[in-house]
C-alpha positions in Angstrom: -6.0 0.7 -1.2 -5.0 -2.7 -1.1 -1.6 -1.6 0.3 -3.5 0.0 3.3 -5.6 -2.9 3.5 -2.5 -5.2 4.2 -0.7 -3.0 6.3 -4.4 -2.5 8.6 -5.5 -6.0 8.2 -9.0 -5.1 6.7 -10.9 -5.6 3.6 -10.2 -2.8 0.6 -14.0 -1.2 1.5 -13.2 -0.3 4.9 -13.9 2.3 6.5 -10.8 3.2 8.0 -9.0 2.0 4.6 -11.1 4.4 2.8 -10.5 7.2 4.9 -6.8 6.8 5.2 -6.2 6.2 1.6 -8.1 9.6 1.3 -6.2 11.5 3.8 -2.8 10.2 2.2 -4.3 11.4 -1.0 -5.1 14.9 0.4 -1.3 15.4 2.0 0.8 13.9 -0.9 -1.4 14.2 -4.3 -2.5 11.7 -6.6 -1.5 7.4 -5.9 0.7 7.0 -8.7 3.0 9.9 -7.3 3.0 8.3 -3.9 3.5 4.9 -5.4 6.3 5.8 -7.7 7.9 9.3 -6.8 7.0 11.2 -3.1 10.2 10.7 -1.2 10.4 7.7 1.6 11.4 10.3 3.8 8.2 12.4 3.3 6.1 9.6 3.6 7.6 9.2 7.3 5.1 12.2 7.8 2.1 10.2 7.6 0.3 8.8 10.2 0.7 5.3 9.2 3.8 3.8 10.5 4.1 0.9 8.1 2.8 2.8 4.8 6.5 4.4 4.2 8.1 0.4 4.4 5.4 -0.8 2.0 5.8 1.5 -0.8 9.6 1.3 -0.5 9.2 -2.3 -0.8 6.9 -2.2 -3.9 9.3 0.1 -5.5 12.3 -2.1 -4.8 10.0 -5.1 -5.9 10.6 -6.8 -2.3 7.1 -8.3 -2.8 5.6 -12.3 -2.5 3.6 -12.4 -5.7 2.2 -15.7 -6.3 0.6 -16.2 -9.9 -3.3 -17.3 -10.6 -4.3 -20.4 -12.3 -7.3 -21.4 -13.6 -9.7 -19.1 -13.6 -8.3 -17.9 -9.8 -6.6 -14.4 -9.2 -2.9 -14.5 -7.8 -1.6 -12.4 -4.7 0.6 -9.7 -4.1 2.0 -9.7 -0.7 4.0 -7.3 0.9 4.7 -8.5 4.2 4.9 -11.9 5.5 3.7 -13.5 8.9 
């Protein structure tokens, strides 16, 4: 979700978030596949154009990650401004 919450621009409780993240759910199976096994190329199929450049850059670990420190939560980024 918060992969599809980047790529939209909207919070991780979104509607639209929510129902996209369900609808990839329904037409390629459970997230870890999609995260760590459904081809790039089958992921083209989706209706998100930017979903299939996300997930190969989390796989290729082409992410901004920047740590937490006291008591505050770090970031993962995937794509920059």
């Amino acid at each position: 979700m918060e992969i599809l919450s980047e790529i939209f621009q909207s919070g991780c409780n979104s509607k639209k978030v929510r129902l996209n993240y369900n609808n990839i759910l329904t037409k390629f199976g459970p997230e870890l596949e999609v995260l760590n096994f459904i081809a790039i190329n089958d992921l083209r199929k989706s209706d998100i154009t930017l979903l299939p450049e996300a997930i190969l850059r989390m796989r290729n670990n082409e992410v901004k990650i920047t740590p937490g420190f006291d008591g505050q939560y770090g970031s993962v980024r995937i794509f920059t401004d």
